[in-house]
N, C-alpha and C positions, 0 to 999 in steps of 0.2 A: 613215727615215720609213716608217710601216704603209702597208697599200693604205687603208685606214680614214680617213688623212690625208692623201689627195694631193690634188690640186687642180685642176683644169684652168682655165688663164689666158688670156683670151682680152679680148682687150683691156682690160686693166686690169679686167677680172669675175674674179674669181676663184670657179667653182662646187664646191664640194665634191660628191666621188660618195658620194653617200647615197642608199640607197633608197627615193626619190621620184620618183613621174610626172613631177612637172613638172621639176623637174632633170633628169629623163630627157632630156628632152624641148629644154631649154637645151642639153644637151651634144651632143645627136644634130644640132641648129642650128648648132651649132661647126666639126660636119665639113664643112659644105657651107661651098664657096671663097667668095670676095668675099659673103660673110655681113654684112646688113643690122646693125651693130651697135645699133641702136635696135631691132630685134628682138627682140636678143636682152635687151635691158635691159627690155622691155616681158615679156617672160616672166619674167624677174626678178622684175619691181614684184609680178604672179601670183602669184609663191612665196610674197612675203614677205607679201603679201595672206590668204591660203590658210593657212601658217603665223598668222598674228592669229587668224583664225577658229578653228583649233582650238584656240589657247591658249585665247579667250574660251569656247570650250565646255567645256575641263578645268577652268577657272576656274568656271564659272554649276554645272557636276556637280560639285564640290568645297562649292560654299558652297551650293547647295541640303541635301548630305547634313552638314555641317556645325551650321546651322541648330538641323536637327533633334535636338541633342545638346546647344545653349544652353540650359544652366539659366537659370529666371527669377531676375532679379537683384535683391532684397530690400534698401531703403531701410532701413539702420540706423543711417546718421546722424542728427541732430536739430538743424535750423534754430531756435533760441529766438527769434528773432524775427519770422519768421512760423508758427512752429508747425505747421511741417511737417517731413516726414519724407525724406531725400534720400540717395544711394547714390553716395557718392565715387569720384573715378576709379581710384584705388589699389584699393577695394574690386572696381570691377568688372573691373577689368584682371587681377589674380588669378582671377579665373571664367572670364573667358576665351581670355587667353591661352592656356595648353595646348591649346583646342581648336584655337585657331588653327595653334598650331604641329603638329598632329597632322594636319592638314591641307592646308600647305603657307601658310600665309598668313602675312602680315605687317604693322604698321601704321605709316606713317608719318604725322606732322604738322608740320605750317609755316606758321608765321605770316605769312598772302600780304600784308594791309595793316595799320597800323595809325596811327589819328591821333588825336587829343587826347576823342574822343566816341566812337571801339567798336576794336573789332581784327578783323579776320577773320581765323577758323584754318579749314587746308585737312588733310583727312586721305585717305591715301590707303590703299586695303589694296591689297597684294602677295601676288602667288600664282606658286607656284615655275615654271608656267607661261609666268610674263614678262608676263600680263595684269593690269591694273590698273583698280582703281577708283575713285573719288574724290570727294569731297562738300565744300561751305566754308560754315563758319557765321560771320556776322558777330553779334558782340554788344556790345551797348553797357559803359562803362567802369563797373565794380561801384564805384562808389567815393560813391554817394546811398542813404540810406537809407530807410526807407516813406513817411517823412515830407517827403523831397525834400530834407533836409539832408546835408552834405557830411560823412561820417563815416568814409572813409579818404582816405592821403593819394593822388595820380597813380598813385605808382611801387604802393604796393598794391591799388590801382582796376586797374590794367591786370595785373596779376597773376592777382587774381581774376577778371578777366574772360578769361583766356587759359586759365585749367583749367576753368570753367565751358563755353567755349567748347570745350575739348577731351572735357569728358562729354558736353553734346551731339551731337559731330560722332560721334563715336563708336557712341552710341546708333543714333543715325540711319541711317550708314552698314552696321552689324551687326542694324537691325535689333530692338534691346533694348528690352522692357518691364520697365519696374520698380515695383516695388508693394512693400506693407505684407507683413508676414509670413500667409500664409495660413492665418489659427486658428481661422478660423467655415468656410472650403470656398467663398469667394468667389474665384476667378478674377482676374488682373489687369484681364479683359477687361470684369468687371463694377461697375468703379471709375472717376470722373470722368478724363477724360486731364489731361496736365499743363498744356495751355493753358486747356481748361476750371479748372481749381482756377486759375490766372494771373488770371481773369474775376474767379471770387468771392474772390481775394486782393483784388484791385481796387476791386470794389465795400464791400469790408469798410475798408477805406481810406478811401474816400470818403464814408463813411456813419459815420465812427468806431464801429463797431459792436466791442464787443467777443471778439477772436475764441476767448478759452478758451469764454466763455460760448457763442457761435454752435455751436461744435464738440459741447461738452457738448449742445448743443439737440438737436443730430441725433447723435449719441450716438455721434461718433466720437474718436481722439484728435487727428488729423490734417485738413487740408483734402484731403489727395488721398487720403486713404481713405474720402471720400464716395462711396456708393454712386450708380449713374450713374442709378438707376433714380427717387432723391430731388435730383437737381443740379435738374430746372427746378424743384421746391419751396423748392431754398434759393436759387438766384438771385431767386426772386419775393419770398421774404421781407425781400430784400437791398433788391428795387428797392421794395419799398412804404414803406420807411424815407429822410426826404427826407435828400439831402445836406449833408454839411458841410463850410463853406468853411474851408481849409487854413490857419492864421496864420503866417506864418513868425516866427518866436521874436526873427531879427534885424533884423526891418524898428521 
């Protein structure tokens, strides 16, 4: 056994000598006789306290200088049924994984609940530091279409809603903006976000409004490549159109 590996045993603690104060400081507590052993387990709880904090700080200086070297992630798949334009997980996980790993990180996911109406997925990033991070998105079962009719079956509804559910947790948790390919010098930053386009998805539903036509109006190909600067013009055009009640086909 090296000096690097010995250990000093004091009532079932085992301190390694490592060059740390606070272990110092555990083991200099060792020499003295009839030693309070809740003492010494109280400077313990310290180290491994002390120890969390600088993990959590090699972790926040790793994914800060990280960050900064995420390319923006470009929507080149194509939704036919709402005519929008969306960025698979397989696409974006190829962009960023290597940074991750160039960095020390890791991602994991887990399906924390799930019952007959959403799933929640939990994702966590790891960092070689042993500090972790974590986020959970709950989403309802993909398995209704615009129309509120039932167009896939359970077992493919919760499918779909468990990789949807693992693009946004992912997003969310790194951080990701995704956009349209930038060929006029528009910025992600100057595009509707994606709950905003969810809005006039919405209201173009309710309004049975057509949406090649809506799109063509304001001269995009997509809903979320609405510029943010025309979203309240096209919400307003949305809402001055009255509603339309939904027939379900099998009543």
């Amino acid at each position: 056994m090296t000096e690097e590996n010995k250990a000093v045993k004091v009532n079932e603690i085992s301190i390694p000598e490592v060059d740390d104060p606070i272990l110092a400081m555990i083991q200099q507590a060792t020499t003295i006789s009839d030693i309070d052993t809740s003492k010494v387990q109280a400077l313990m709880e310290m180290y491994y306290k002390d120890q969390d904090r600088k993990a959590a700080r090699l972790f926040m200086a790793d994914f800060a200088s990280m960050q900064g070297e995420l390319p923006r992630v470009v929507a080149t798949r194509r939704n036919a049924q709402t005519q929008s334009d969306y960025a698979a997980i397989e696409d974006i996980n190829k962009i960023v994984t290597p940074k991750l790993a160039g960095y020390g990180f890791g991602l994991l996911f887990k399906t924390k609940e799930q019952t007959d109406k959403d799933v929640t997925m939990e994702v966590t990033l790891t960092h070689g530091s042993g500090h972790t991070e974590s986020t959970s998105i709950k989403m309802p079962l993909d398995d209704v279409g615009l129309a509120g009719k039932t167009n896939k079956t359970k077992v493919h509804g919760t499918g779909s809603a468990i990789t949807y559910a693992r693009r946004v947790a992912l997003c969310s948790i790194l951080n990701i903006s995704i956009g349209g390919e930038d060929k006029d010098g528009n910025a992600p930053s100057d595009m509707i976000t994606e709950e905003q386009a969810e809005k006039l998805q919405e209201s173009i539903h309710k309004t049975s409004t057509d949406i090649q036509r809506f799109c063509r109006h304001f001269n995009i190909t997509a809903l979320n490549h609405m510029p943010a600067s025309r979203y309240l013009a096209a919400l307003g055009l949305l809402a001055s159109k009255p509603i339309v009640e939904q027939v379900d086909a099998n009543s």
